[in-house]
C-alpha positions as a printed Julia matrix, in Angstrom:
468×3 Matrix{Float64}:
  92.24  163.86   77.05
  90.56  160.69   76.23
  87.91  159.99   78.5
  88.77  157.0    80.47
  92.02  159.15   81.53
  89.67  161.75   83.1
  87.75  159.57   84.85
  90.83  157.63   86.25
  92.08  160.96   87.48
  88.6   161.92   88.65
  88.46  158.69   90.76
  91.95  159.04   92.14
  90.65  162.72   93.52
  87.7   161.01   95.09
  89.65  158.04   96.68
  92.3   160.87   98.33
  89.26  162.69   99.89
  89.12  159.41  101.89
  92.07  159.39  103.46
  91.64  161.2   106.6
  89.5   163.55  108.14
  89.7   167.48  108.05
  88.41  170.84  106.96
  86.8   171.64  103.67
  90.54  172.13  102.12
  91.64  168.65  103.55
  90.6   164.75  102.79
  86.93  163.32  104.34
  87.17  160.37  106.81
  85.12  158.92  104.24
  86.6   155.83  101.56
  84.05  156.0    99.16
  83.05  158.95   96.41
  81.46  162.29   97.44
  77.75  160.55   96.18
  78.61  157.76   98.79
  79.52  160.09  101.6
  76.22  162.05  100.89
  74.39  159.07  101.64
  75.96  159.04  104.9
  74.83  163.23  105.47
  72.44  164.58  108.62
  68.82  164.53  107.19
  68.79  167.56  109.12
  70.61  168.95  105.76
  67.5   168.96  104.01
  65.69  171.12  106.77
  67.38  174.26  107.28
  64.51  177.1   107.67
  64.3   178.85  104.26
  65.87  181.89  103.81
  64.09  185.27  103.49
  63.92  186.43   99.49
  66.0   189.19   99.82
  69.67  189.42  100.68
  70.44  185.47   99.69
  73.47  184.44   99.57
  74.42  181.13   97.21
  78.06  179.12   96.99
  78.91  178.19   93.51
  81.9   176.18   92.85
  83.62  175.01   90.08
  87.01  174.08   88.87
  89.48  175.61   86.51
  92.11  177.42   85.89
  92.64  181.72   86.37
  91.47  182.26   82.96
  88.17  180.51   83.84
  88.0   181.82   87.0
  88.14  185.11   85.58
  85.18  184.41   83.23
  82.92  182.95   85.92
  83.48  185.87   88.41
  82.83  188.15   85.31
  79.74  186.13   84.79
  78.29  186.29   88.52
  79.02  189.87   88.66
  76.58  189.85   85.74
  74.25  187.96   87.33
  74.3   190.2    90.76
  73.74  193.09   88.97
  70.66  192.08   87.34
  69.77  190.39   90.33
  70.63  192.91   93.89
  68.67  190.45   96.38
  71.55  187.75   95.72
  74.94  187.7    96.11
  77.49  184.91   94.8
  79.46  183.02   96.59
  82.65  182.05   94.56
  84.17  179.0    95.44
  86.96  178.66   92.67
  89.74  175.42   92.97
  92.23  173.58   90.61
  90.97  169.8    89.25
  92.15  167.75   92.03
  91.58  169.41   94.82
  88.22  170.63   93.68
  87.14  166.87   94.06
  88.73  166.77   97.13
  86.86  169.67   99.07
  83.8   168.78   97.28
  83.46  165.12   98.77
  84.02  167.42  102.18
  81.07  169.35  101.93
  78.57  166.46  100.73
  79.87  164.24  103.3
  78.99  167.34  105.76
  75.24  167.98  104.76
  76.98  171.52  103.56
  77.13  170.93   99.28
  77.61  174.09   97.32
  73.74  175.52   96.1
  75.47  175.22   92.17
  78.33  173.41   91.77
  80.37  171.74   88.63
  79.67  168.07   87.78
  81.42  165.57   85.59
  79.02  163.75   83.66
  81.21  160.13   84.75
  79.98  161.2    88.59
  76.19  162.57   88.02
  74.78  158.91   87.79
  75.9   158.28   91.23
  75.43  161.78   92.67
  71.52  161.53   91.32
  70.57  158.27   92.25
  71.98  159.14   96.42
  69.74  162.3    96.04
  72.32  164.95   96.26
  71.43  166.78   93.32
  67.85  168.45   93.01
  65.58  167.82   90.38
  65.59  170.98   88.31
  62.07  170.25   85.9
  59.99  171.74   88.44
  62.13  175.63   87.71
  61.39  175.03   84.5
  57.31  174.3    84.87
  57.28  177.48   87.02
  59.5   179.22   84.08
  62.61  180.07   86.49
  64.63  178.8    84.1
  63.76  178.79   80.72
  64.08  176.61   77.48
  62.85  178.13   74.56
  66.77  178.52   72.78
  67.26  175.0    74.17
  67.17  171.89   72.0
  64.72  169.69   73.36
  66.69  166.7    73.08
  69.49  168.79   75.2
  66.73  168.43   77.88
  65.44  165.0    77.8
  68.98  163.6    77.29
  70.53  164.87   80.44
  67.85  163.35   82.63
  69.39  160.21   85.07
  67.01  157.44   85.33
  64.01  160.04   84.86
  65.69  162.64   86.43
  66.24  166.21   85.43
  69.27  167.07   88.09
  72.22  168.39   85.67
  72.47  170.69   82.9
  75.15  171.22   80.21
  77.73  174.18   81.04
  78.54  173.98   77.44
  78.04  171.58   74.65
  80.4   170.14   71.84
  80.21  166.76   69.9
  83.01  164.06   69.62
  83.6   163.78   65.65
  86.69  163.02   63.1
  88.72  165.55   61.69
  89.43  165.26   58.03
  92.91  166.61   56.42
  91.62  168.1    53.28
  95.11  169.34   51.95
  96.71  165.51   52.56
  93.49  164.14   50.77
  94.01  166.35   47.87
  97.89  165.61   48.0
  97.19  161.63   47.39
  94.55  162.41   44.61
  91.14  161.24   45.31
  87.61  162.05   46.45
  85.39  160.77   49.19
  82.12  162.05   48.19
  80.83  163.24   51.2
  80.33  167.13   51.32
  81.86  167.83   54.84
  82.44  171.18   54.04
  78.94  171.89   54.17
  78.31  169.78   57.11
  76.32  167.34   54.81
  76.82  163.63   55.33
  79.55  161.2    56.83
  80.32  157.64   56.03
  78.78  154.48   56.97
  81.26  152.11   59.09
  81.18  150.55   55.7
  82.0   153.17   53.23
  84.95  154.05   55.82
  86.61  150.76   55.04
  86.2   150.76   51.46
  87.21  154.78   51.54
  90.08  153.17   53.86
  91.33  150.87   50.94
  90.87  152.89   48.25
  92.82  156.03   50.09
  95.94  152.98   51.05
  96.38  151.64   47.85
  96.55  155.37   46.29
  99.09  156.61   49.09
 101.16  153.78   48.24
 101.0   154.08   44.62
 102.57  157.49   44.67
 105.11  156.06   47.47
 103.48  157.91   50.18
 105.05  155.65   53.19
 104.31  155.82   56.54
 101.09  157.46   55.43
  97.6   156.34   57.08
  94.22  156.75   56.76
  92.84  156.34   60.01
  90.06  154.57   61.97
  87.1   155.72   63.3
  88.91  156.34   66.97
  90.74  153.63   68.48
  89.67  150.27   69.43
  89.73  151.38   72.97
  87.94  154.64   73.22
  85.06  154.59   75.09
  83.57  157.68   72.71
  84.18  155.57   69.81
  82.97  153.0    70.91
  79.41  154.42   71.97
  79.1   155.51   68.67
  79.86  151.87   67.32
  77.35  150.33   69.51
  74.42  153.59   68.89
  75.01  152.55   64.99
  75.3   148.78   64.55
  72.24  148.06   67.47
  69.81  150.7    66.17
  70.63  153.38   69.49
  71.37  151.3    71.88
  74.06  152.61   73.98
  77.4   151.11   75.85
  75.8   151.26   79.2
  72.73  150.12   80.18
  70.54  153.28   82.08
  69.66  150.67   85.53
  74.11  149.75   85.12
  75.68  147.02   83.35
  76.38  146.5    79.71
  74.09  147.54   76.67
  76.37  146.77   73.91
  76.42  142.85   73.05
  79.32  140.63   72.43
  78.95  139.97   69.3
  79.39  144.17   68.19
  82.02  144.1    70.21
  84.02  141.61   68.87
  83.24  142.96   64.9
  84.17  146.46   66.48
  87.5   144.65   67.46
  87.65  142.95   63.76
  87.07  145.89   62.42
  90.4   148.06   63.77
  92.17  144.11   63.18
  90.73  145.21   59.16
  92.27  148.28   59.16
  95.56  147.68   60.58
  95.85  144.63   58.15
  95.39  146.7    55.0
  98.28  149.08   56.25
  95.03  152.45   56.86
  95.79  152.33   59.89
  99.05  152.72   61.79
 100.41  148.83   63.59
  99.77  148.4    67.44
 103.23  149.85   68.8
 103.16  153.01   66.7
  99.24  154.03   67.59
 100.19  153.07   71.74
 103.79  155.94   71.16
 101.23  158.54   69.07
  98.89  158.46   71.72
 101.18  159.53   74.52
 102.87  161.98   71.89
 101.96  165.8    72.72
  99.97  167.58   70.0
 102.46  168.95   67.9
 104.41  165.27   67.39
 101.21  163.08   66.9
 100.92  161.39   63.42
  97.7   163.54   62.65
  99.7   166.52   63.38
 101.97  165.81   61.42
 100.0   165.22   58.58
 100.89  161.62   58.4
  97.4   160.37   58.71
  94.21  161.5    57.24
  91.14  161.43   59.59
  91.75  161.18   63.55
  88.93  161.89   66.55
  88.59  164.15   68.89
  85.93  166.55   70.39
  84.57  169.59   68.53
  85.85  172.28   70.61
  89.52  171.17   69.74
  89.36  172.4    65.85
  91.02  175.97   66.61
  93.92  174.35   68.36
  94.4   171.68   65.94
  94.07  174.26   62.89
  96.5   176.6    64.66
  98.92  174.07   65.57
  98.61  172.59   61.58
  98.88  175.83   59.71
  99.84  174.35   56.42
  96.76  171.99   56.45
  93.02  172.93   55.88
  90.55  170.49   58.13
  87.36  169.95   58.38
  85.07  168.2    61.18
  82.59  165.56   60.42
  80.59  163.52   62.36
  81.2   159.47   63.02
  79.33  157.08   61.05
  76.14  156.96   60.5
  74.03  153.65   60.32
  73.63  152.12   56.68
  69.97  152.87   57.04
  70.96  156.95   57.21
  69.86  156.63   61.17
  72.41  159.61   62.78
  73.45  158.81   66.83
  75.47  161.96   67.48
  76.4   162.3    70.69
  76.93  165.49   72.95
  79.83  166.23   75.53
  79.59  168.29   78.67
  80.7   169.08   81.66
  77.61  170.04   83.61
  75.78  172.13   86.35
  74.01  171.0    89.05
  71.86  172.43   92.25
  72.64  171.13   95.69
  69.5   169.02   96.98
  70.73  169.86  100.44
  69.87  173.43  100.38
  66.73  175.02  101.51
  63.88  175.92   98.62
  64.81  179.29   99.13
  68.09  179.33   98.11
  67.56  176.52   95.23
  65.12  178.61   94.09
  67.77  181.61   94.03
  70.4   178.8    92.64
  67.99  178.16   89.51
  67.78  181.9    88.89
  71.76  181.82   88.71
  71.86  179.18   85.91
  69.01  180.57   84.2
  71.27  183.56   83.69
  74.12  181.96   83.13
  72.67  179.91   80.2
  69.48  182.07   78.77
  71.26  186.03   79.0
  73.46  187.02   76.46
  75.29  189.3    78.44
  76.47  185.99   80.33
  76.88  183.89   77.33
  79.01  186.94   75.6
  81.0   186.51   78.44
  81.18  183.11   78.62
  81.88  181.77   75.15
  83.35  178.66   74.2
  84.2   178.38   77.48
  82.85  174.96   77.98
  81.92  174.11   74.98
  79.49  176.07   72.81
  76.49  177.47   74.74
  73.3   175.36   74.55
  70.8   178.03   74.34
  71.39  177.84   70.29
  69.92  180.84   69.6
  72.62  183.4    71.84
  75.14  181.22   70.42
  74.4   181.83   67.18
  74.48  185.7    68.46
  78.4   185.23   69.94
  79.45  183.11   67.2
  79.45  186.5    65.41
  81.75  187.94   67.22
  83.92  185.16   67.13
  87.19  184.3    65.03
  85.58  182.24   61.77
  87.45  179.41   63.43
  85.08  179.44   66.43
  82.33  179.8    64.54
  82.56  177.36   62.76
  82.37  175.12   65.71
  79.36  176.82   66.58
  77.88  175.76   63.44
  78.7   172.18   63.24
  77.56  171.25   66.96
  74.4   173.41   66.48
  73.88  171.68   63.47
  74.35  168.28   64.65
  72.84  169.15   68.01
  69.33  170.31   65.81
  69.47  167.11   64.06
  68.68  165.44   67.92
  72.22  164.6    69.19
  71.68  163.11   72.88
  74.27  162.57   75.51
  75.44  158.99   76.5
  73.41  156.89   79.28
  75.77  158.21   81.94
  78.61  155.88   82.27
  77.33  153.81   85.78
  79.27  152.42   88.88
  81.75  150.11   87.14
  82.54  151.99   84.2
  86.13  152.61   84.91
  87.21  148.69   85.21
  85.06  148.27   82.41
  87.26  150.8    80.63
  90.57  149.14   82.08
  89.21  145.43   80.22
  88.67  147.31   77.47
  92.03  148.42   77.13
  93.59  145.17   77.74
  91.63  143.55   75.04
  92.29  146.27   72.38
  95.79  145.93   73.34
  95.66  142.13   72.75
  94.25  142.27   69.31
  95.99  144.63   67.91
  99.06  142.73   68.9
  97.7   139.6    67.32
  97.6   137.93   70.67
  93.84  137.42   70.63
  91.44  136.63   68.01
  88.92  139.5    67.93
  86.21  137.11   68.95
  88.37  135.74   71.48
  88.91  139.37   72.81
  85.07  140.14   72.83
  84.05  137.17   74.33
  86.21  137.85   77.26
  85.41  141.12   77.84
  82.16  140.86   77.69
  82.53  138.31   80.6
  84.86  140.05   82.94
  82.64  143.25   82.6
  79.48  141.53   83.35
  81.18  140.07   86.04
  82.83  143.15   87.41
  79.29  145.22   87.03
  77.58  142.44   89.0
  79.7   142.47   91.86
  78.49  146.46   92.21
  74.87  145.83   91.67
């Protein structure tokens, strides 16, 4: 699911928990997000008289379906029977309505001790102080790092903050067809079978030509090479702005826009390139394959050579294309070598409405969750692969070779100092919306790619000011 379709739907769940008020399975009075309504919480939340250490009880909720229901309750009766003083809580719901009763409870003062976090929502929950800061379990060695990139750690800090950890980790990246490729004849020179090297944004063009004018010599129509993810992804287009401004990101950490007008409109020129040459596939085919299910898109279907998507997705793309061989590689690299891989999660977070007592008890939960490997043998690929690198190198062994060789390219890529995103800020999803609208219009030929960029660049400013 591309990303600016989650948070859409993630923002229609929050709007519906305004509608009227009600228990924790029904709608809060409140209009605004579940960070808003926190805002709005008794202080007397923050003062409830610590707990005795002993016979604790924590809520941890999460959403999912029974499958992953079934793996978290294995993995808290895991943790209670390591740990008899503290019993788990398990607060289980589907997508929407998770959203829903979660807004509930912050608006009430009552927030789950550990509770699931989209990344789109932890900039807002941070900054309105309803998540804890978690560095100070990690000073006292509650929960510990060593296993733990560094650069996991410092990259999921908010403004400063350490208040959300990664569930699970994987790494948005291209896919590579290697049976089309050898079917059209020629080489790219990288060695992505060995996880060493990718292309520069301008070795993928000339790759681009060179692979066109070979399908079409052996009168290989309605064959494509590709593009570097669409015009208007909001993943791809991180990585664009990362590369060509030397790591600067699409956001801004304080809100607004990072990325400059001027990259976006040669990010725009660049698709126009690539669409012009015949790599990639015309405006009204790419908007039909992206609404086409799995098995019918053009990738599928071996009809195009490199597409994007997240890591974790190889086993059902490989299982779904069983006559092609692919490969994973990461996006382009700057033409000075520089590498701005980026990490996806879904994340974890600790309730800064609870007492010490039980966020201390909270911390000890995630600690096992991430840092024992009978959790992490339990948990899996779950969410992604597990960022304590060293138990996932353990589980990958007992893994289909499929799996693990997931495990190996984000651990790879994740040693070589991927980072999350800045966390995408109030504003984000009209930002995304613009974005659309101005893909849409160059790809059409309706706007000049400098046209495009110029206004988007306004309309988002715009829009971001209005929330700042």
């Amino acid at each position: 699911m591309k990303i600016q379709q989650v948070l859409a739907t993630l923002l229609a769940a929050l709007i519906l928990a305004g509608c009227s008020a009600g228990s924790s399975g029904s709608p809060s009075s409140a209009t605004q997000p579940p960070a808003q309504a926190a805002s709005q919480a008794p202080e007397a939340a923050n003062a409830n008289t610590p707990a005795p250490a002993k016979d604790i009880e924590i809520s941890f909720t999460w959403w999912g379906d029974t499958r992953r229901n079934e793996i978290y309750g294995a993995v808290c009766d895991d943790f209670e029977a390591a740990n008899p003083g503290i019993k788990v809580i398990r607060e289980p719901a589907a997508f929407g309505e998770y959203w829903d009763k979660l807004s509930t409870r912050i608006a009430g003062g009552n927030a789950p001790d550990v509770m699931g976090i989209h990344a789109n929502f932890g900039s807002d929950l941070a900054t309105r102080g309803v998540l804890a800061d978690l560095q100070p379990y990690i000073d006292s060695g509650i929960f510990e790092v060593d296993g733990i990139e560094d650069s996991l750690i410092q990259s999921s800090r908010i403004n400063g903050l350490l208040c959300i950890l990664p569930q699970g980790i994987t790494i948005e990246c291209m896919y590579i067809n290697q049976t089309l490729l050898d079917e059209v004849g020629i080489d790219l020179g990288i060695d992505y079978k060995n996880n060493n090297g990718t292309f520069t944004y301008a070795s993928f063009l000339e790759a681009a030509k060179r692979f066109t004018e070979a399908a079409k010599a052996k009168g290989m129509d309605g064959v494509y090479f590709g593009a570097p993810g669409g015009s208007d992804n909001v993943a791809s287009l991180q990585y664009w702005s990362r590369t060509t401004l030397g790591g600067i990101d699409l956001y801004k950490d304080e809100g607004g826009l990072g990325i400059t007008e001027d990259a976006l409109s040669k990010w725009f020129a660049l698709h126009k390139e690539l669409i012009d040459i015949g790599a990639a596939a015309d405006a009204a085919t790419s908007l039909e394959d992206a609404s086409a299910p799995l098995e019918d898109k053009l990738f599928t279907r071996g009809k195009v050579l490199i597409s994007s998507t997240s890591a974790n997705q190889y086993s059902q793309y490989q299982a779904q294309m069983t006559d092609s061989e692919l490969y994973l590689l990461p996006f382009p690299e700057a033409e000075d070598g520089s590498s701005y891989n980026a990490l996806v999660a879904s994340h974890f977070a600790i309730s800064n409405q609870a007492d010490d007592a039980h966020k201390e008890a909270a911390a000890k939960f995630l600690n096992h969750f991430f840092n024992r490997e009978s959790a992490v043998s339990i948990f899996k690929l779950e969410q992604g692969v597990p960022i304590n690198s060293k138990l996932a190198d353990i589980v990958a062994k007992s893994l289909d070779p499929l799996s693990a060789y997931v495990i190996g390219f984000v651990n790879d890529y994740t040693a070589k100092g991927a980072r999350f995103w800045v966390y995408p800020p109030a504003g984000s999803n009209e930002f995304t919306q613009l974005l659309s609208t101005a893909a849409q219009s160059v790809s059409y030929g309706q706007s000049a790619p400098e046209e495009a960029a110029k206004s988007l660049y306004s309309e988002a400013e715009a829009a971001f000011a209005k929330i700042n």
